[in-house]
mmCIF entry with sequence, helices, sheets and N, C-alpha, C, O atoms, coordinates in Angstrom:
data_MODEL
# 
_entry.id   MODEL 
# 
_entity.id                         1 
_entity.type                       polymer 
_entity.pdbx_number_of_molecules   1 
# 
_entity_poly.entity_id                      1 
_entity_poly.type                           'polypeptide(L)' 
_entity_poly.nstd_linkage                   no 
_entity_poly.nstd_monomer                   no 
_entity_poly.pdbx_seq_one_letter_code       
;(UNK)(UNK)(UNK)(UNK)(UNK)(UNK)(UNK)(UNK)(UNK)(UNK)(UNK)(UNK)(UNK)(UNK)(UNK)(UNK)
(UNK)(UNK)(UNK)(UNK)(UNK)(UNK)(UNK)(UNK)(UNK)(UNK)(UNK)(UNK)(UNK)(UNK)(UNK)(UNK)
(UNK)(UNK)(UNK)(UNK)(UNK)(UNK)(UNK)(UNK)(UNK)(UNK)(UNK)(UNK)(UNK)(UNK)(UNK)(UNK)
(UNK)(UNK)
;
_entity_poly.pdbx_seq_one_letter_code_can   XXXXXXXXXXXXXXXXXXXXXXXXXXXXXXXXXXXXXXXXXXXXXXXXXX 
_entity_poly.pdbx_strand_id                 A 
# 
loop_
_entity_poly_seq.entity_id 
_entity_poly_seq.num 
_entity_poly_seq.mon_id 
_entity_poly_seq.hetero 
1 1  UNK n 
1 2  UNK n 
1 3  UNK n 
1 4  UNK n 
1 5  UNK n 
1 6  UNK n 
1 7  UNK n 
1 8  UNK n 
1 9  UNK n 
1 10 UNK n 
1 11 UNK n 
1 12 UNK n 
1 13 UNK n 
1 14 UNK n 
1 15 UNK n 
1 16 UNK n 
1 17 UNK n 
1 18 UNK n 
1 19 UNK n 
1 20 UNK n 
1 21 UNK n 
1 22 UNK n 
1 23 UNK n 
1 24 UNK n 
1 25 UNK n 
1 26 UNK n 
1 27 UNK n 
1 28 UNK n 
1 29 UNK n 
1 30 UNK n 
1 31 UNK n 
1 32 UNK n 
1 33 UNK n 
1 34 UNK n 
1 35 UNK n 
1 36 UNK n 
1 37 UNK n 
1 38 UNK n 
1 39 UNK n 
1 40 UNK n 
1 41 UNK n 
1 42 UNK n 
1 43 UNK n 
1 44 UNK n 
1 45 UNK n 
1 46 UNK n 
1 47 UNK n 
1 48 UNK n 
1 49 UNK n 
1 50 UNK n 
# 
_struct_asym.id          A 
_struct_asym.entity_id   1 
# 
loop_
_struct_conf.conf_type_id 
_struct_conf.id 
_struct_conf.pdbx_PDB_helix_id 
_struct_conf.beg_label_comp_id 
_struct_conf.beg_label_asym_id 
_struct_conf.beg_label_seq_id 
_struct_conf.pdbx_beg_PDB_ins_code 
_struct_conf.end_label_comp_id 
_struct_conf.end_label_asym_id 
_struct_conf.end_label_seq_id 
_struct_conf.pdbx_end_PDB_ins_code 
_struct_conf.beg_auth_comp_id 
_struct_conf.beg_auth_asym_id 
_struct_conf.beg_auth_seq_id 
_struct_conf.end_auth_comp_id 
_struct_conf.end_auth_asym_id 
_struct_conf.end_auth_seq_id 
_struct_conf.pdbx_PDB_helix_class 
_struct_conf.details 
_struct_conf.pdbx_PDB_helix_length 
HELX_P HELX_P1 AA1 UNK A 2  ? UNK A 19 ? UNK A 2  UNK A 19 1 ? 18 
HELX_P HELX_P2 AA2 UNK A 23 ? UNK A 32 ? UNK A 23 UNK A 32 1 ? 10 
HELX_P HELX_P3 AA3 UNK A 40 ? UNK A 47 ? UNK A 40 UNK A 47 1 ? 8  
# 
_struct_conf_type.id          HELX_P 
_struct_conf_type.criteria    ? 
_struct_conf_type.reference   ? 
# 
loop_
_atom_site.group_PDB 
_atom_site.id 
_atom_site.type_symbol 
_atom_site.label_atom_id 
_atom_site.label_alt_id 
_atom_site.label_comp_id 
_atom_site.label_asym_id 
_atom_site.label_entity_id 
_atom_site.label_seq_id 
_atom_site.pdbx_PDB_ins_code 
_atom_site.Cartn_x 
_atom_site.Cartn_y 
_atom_site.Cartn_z 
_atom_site.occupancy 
_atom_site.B_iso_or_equiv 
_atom_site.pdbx_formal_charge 
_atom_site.auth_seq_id 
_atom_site.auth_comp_id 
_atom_site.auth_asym_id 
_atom_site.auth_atom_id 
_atom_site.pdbx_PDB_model_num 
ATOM 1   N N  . UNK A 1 1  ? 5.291   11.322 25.713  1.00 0.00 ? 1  UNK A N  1 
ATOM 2   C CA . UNK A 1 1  ? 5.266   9.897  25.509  1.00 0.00 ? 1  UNK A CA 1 
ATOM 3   C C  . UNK A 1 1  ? 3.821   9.425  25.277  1.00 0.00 ? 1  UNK A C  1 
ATOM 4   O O  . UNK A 1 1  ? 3.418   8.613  24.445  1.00 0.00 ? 1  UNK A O  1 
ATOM 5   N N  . UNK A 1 2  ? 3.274   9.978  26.012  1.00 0.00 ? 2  UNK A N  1 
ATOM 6   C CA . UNK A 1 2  ? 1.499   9.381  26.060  1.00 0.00 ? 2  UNK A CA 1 
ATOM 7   C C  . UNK A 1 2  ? 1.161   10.110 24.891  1.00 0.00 ? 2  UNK A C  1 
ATOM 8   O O  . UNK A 1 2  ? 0.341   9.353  24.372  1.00 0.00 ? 2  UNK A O  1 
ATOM 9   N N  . UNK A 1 3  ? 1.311   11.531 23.811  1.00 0.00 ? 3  UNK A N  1 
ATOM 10  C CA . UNK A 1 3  ? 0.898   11.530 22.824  1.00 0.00 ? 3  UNK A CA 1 
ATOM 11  C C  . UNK A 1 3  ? 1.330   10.672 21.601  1.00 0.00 ? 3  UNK A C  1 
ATOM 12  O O  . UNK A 1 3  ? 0.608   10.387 20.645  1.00 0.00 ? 3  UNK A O  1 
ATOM 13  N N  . UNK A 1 4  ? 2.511   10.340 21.772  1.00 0.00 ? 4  UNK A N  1 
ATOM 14  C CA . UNK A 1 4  ? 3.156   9.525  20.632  1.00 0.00 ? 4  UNK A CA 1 
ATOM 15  C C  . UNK A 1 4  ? 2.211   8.014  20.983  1.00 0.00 ? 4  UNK A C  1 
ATOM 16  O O  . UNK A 1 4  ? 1.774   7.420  19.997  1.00 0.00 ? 4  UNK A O  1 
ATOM 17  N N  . UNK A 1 5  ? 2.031   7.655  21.842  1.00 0.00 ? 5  UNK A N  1 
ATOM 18  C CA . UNK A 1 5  ? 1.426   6.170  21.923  1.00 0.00 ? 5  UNK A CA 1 
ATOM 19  C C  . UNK A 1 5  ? 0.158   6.495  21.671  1.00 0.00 ? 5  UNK A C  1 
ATOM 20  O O  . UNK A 1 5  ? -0.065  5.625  20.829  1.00 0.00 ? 5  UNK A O  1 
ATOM 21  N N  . UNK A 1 6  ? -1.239  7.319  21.796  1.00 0.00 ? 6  UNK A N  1 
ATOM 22  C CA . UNK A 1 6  ? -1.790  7.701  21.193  1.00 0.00 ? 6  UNK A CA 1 
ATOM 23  C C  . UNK A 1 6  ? -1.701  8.048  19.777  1.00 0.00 ? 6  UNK A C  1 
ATOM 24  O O  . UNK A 1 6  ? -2.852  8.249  19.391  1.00 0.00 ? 6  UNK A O  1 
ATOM 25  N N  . UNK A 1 7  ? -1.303  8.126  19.322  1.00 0.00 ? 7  UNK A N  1 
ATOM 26  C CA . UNK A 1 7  ? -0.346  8.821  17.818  1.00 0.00 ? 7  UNK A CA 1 
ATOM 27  C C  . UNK A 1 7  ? -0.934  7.241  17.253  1.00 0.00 ? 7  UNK A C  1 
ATOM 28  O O  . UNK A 1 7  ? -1.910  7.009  16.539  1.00 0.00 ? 7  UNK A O  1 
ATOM 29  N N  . UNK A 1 8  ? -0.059  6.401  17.795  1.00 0.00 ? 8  UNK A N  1 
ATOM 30  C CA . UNK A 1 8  ? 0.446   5.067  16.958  1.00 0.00 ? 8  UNK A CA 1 
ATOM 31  C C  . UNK A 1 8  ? -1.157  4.490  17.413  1.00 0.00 ? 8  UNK A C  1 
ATOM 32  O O  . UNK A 1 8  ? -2.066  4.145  16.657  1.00 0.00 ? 8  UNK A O  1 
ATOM 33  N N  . UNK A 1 9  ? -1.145  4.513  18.388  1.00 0.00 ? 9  UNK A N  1 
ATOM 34  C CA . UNK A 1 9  ? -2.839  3.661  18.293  1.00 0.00 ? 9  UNK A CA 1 
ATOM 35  C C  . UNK A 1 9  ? -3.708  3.961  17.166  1.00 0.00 ? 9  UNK A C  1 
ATOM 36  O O  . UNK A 1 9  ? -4.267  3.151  16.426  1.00 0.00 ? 9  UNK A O  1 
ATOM 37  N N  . UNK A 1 10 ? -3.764  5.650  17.121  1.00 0.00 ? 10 UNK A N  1 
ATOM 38  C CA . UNK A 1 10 ? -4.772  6.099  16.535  1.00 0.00 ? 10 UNK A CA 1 
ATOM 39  C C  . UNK A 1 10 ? -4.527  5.377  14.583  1.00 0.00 ? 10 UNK A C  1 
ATOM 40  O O  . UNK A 1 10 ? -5.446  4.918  13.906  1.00 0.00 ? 10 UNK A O  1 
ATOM 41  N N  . UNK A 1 11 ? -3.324  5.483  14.216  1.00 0.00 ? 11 UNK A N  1 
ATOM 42  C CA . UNK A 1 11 ? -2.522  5.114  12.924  1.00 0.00 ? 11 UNK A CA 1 
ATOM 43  C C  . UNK A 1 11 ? -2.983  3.686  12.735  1.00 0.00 ? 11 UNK A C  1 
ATOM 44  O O  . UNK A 1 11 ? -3.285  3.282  11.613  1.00 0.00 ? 11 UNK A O  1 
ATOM 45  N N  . UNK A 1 12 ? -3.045  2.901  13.819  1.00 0.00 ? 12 UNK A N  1 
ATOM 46  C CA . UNK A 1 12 ? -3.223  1.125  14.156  1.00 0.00 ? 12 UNK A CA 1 
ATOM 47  C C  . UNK A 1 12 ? -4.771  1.208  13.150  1.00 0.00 ? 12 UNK A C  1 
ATOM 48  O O  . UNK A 1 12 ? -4.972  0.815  12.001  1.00 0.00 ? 12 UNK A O  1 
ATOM 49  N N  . UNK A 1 13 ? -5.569  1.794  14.008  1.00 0.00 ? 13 UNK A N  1 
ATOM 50  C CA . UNK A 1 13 ? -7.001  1.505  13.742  1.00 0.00 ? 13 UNK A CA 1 
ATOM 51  C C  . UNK A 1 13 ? -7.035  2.233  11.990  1.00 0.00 ? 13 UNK A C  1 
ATOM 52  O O  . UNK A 1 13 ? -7.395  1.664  10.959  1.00 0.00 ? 13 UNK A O  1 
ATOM 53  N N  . UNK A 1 14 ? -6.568  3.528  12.151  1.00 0.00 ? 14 UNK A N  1 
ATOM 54  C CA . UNK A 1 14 ? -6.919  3.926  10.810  1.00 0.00 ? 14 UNK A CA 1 
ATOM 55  C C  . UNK A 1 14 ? -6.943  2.636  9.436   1.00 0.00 ? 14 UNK A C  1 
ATOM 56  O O  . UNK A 1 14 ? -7.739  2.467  8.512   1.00 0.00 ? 14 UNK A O  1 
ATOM 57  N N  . UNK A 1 15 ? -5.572  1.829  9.877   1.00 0.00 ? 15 UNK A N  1 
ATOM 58  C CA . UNK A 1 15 ? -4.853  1.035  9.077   1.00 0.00 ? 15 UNK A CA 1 
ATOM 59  C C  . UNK A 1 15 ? -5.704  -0.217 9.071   1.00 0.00 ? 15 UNK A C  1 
ATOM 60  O O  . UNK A 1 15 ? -5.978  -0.969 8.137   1.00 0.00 ? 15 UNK A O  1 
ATOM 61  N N  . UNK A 1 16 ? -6.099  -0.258 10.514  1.00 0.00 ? 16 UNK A N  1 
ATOM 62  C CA . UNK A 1 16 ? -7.137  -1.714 10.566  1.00 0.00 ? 16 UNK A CA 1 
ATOM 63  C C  . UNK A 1 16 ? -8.661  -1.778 9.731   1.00 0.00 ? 16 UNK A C  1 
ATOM 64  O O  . UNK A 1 16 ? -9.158  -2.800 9.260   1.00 0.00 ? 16 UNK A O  1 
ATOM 65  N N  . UNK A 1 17 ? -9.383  -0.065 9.681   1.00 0.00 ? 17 UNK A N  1 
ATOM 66  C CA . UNK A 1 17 ? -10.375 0.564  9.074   1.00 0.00 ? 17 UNK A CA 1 
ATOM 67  C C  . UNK A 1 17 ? -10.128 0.067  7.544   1.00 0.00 ? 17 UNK A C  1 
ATOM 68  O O  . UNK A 1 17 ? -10.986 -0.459 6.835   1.00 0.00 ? 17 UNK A O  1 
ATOM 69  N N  . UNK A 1 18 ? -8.751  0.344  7.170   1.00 0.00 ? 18 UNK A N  1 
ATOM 70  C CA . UNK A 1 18 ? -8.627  0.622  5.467   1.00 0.00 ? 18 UNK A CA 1 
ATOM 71  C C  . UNK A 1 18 ? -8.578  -0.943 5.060   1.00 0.00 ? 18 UNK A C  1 
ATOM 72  O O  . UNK A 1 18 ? -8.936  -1.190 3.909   1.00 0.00 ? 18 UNK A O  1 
ATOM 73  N N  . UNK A 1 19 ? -8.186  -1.996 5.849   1.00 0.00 ? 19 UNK A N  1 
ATOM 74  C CA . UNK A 1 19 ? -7.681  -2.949 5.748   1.00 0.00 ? 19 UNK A CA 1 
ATOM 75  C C  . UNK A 1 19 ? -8.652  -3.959 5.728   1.00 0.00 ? 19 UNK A C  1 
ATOM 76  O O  . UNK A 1 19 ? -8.462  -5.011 5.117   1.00 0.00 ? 19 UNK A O  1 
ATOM 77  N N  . UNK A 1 20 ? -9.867  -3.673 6.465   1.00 0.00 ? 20 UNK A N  1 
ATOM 78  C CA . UNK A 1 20 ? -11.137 -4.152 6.526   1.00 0.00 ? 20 UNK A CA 1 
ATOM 79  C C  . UNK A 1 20 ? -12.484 -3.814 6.036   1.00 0.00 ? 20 UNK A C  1 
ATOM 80  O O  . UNK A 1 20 ? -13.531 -4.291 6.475   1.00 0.00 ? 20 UNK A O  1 
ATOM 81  N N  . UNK A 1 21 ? -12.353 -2.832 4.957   1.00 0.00 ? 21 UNK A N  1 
ATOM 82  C CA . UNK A 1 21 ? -13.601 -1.882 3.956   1.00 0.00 ? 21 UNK A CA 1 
ATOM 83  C C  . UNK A 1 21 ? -12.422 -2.571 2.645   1.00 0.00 ? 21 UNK A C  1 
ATOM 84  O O  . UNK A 1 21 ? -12.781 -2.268 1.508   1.00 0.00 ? 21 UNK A O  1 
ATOM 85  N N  . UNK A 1 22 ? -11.574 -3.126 2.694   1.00 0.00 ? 22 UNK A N  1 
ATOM 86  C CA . UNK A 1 22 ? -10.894 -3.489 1.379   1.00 0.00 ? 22 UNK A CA 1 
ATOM 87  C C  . UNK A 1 22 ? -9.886  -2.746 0.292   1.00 0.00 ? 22 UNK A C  1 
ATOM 88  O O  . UNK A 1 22 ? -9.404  -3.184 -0.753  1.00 0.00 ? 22 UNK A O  1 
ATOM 89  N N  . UNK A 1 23 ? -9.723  -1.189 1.067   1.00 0.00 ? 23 UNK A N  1 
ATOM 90  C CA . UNK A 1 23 ? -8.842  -0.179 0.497   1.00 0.00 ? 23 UNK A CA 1 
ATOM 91  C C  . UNK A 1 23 ? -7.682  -0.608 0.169   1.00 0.00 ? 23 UNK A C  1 
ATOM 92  O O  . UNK A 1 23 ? -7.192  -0.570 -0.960  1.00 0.00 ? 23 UNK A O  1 
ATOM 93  N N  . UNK A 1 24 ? -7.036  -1.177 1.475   1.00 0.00 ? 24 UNK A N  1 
ATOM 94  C CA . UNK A 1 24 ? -5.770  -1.534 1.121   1.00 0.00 ? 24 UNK A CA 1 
ATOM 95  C C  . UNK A 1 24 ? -5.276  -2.161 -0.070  1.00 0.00 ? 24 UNK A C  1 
ATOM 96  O O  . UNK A 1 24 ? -4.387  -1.684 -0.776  1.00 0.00 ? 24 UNK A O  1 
ATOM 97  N N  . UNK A 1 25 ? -6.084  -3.623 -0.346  1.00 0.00 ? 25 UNK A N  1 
ATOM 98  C CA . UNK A 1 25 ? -5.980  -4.525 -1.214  1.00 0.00 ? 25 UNK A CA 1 
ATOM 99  C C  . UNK A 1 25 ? -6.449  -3.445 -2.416  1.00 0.00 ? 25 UNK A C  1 
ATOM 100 O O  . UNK A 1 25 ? -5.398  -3.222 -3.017  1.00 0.00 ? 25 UNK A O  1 
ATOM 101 N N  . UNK A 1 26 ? -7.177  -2.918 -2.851  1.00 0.00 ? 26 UNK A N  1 
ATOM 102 C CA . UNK A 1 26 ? -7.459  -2.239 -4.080  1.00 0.00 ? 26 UNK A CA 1 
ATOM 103 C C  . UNK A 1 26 ? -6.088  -1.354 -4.566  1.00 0.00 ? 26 UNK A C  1 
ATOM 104 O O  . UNK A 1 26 ? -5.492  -1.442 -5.640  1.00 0.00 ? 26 UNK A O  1 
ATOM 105 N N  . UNK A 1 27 ? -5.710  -0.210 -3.059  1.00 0.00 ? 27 UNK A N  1 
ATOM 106 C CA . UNK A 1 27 ? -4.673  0.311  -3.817  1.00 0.00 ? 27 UNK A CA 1 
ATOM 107 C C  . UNK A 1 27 ? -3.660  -0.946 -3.776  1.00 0.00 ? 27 UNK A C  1 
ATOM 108 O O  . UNK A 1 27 ? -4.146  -1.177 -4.883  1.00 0.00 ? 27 UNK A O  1 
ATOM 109 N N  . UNK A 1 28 ? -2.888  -1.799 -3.611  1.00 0.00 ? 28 UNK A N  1 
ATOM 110 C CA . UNK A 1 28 ? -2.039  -2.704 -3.654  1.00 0.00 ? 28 UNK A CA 1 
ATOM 111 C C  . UNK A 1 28 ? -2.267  -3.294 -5.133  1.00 0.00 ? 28 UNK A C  1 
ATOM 112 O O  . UNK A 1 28 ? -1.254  -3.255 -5.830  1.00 0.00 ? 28 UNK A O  1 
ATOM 113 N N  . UNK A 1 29 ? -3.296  -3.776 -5.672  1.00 0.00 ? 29 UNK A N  1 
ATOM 114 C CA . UNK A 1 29 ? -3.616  -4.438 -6.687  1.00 0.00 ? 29 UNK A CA 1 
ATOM 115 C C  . UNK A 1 29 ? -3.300  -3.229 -8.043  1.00 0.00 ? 29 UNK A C  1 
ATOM 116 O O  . UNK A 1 29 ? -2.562  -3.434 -9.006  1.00 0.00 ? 29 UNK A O  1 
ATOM 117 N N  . UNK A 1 30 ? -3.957  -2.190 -7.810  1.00 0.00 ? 30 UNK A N  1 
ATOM 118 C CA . UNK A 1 30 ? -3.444  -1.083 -8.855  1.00 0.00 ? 30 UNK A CA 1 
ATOM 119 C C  . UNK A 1 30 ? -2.531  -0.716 -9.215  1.00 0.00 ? 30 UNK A C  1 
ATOM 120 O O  . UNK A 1 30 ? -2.336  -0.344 -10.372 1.00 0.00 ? 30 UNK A O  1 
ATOM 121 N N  . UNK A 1 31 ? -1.428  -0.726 -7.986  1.00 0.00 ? 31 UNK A N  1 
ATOM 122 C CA . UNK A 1 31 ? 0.005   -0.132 -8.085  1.00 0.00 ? 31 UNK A CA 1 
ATOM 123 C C  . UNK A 1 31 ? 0.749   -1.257 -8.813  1.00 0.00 ? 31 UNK A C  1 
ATOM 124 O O  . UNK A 1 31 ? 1.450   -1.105 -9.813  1.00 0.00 ? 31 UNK A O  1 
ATOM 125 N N  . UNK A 1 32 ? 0.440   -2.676 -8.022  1.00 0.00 ? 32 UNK A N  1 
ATOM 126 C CA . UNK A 1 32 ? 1.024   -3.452 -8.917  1.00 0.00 ? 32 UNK A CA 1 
ATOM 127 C C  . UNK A 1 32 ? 0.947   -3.933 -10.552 1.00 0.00 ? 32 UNK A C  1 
ATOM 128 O O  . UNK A 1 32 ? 1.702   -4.586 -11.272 1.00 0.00 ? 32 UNK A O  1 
ATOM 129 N N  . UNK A 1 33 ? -0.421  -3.235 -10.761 1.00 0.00 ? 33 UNK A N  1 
ATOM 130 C CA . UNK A 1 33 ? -0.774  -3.740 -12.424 1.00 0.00 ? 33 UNK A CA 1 
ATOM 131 C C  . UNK A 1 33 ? -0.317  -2.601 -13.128 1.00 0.00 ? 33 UNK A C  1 
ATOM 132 O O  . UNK A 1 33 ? -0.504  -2.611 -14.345 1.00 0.00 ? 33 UNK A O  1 
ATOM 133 N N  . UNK A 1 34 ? 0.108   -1.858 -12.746 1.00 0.00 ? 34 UNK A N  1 
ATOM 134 C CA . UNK A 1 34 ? -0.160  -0.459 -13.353 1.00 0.00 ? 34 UNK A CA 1 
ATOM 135 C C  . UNK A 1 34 ? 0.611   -0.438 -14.712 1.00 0.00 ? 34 UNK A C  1 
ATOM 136 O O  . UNK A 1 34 ? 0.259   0.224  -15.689 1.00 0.00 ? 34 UNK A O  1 
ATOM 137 N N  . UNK A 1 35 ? 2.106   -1.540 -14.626 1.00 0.00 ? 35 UNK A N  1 
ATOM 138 C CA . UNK A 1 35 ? 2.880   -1.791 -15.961 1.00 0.00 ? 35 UNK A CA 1 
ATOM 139 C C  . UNK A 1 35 ? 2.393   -3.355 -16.185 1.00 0.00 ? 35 UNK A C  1 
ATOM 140 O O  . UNK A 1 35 ? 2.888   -4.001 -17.109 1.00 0.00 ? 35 UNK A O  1 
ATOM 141 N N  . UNK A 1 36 ? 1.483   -3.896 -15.375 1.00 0.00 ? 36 UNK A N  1 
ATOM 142 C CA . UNK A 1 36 ? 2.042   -5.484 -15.849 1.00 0.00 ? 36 UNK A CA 1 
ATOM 143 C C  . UNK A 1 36 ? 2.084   -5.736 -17.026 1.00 0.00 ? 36 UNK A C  1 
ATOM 144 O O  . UNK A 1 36 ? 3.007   -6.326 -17.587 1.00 0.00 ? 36 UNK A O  1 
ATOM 145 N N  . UNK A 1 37 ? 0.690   -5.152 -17.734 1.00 0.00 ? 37 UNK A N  1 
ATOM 146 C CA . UNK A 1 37 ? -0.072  -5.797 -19.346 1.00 0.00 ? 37 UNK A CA 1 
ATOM 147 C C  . UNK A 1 37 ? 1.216   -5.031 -20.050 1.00 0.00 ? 37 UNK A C  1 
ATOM 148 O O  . UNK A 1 37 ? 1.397   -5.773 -21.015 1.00 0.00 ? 37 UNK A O  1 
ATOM 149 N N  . UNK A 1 38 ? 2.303   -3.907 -20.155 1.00 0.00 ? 38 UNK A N  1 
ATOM 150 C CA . UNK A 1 38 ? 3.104   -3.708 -20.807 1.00 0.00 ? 38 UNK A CA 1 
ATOM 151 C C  . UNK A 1 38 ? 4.216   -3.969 -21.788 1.00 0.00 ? 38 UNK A C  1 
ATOM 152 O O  . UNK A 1 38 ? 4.561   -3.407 -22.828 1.00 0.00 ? 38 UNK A O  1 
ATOM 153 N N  . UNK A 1 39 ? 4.832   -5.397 -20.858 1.00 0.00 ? 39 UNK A N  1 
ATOM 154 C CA . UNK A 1 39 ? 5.723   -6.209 -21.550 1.00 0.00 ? 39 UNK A CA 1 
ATOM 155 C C  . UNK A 1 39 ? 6.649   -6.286 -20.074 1.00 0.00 ? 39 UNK A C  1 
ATOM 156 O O  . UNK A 1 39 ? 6.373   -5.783 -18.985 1.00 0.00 ? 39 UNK A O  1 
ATOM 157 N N  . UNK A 1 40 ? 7.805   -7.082 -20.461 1.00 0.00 ? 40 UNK A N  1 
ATOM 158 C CA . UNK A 1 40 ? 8.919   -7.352 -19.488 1.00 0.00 ? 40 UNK A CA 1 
ATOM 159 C C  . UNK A 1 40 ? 9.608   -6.590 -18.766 1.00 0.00 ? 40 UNK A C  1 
ATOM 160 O O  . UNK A 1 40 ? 9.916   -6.707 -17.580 1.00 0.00 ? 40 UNK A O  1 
ATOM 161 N N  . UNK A 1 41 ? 10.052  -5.132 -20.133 1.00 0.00 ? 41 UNK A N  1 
ATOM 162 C CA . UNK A 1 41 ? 10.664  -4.501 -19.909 1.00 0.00 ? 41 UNK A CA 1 
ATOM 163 C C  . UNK A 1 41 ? 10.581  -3.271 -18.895 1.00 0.00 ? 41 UNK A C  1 
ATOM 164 O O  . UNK A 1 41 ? 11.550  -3.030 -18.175 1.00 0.00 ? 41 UNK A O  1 
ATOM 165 N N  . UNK A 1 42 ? 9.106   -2.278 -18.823 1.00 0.00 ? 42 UNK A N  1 
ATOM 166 C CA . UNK A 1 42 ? 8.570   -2.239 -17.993 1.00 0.00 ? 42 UNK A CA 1 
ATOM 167 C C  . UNK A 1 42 ? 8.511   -2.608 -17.021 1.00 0.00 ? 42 UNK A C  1 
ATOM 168 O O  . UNK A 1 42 ? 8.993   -1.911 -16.128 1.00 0.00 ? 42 UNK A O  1 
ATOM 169 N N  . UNK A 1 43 ? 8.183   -3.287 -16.843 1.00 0.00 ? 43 UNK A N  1 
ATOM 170 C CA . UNK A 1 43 ? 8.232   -4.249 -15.363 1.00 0.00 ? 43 UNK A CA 1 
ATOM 171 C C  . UNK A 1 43 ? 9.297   -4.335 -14.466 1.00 0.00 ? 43 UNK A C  1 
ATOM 172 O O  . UNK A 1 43 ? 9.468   -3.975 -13.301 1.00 0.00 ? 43 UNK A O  1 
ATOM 173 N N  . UNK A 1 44 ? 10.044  -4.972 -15.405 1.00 0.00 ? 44 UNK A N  1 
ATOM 174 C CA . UNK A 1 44 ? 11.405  -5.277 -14.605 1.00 0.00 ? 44 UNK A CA 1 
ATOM 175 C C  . UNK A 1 44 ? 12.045  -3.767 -14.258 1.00 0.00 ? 44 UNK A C  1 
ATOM 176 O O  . UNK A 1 44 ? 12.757  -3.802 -13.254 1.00 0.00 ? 44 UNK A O  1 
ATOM 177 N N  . UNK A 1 45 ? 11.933  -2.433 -14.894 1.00 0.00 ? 45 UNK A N  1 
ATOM 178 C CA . UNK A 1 45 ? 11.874  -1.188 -14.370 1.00 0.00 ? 45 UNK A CA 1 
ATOM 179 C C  . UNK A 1 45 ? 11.418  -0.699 -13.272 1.00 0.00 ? 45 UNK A C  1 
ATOM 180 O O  . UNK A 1 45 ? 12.024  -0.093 -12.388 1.00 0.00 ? 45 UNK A O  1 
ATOM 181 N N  . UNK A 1 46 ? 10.289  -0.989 -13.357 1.00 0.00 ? 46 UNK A N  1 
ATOM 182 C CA . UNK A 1 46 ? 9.269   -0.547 -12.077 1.00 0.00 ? 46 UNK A CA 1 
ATOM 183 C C  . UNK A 1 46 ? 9.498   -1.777 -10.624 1.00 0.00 ? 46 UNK A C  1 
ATOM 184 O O  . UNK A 1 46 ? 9.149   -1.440 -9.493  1.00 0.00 ? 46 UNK A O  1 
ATOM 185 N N  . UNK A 1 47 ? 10.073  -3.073 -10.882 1.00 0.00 ? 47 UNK A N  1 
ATOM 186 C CA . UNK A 1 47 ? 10.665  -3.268 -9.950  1.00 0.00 ? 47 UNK A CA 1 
ATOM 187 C C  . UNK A 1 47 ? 11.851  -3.124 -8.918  1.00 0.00 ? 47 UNK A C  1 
ATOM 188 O O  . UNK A 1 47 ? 11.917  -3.023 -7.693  1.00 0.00 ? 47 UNK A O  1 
ATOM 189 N N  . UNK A 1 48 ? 12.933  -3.166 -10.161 1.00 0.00 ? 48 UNK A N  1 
ATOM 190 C CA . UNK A 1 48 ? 14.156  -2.993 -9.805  1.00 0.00 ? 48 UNK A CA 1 
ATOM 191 C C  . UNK A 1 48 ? 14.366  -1.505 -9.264  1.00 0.00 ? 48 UNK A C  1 
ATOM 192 O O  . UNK A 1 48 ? 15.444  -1.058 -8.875  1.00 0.00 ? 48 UNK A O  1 
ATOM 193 N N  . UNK A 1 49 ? 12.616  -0.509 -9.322  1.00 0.00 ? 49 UNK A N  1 
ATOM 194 C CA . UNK A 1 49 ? 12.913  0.907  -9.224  1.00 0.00 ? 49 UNK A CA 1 
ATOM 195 C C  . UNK A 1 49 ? 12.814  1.369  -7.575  1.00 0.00 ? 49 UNK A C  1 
ATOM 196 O O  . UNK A 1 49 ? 12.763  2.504  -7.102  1.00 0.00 ? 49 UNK A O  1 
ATOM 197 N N  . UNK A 1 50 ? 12.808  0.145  -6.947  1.00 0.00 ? 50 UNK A N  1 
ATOM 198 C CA . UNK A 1 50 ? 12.409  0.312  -5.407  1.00 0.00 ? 50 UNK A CA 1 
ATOM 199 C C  . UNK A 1 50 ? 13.702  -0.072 -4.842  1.00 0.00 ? 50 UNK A C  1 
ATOM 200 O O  . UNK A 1 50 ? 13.862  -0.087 -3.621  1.00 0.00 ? 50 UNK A O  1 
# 
């Protein structure tokens, strides 16, 4: 039990690290453009693909 809650702490900060150097937002912004400039059709692919 005490390694799994360690586990998740350690995951917390990693996430708080990436989240605060600006990683997160960069990959987030990429993934989402990655079809935008494409057209509709695209798009509406890569959404409906989740």
């Amino acid at each position: 039990m005490l390694s799994a809650f360690l586990a998740a702490i350690l995951a917390l900060g990693a996430l708080w690290h990436a989240a605060r150097d600006g990683a997160l937002v960069g990959l987030a912004s990429r993934a989402a453009s990655h079809s935008a400039g494409q057209g509709a059709v695209p798009l509406l692919k890569d959404v409906l693909g989740f």
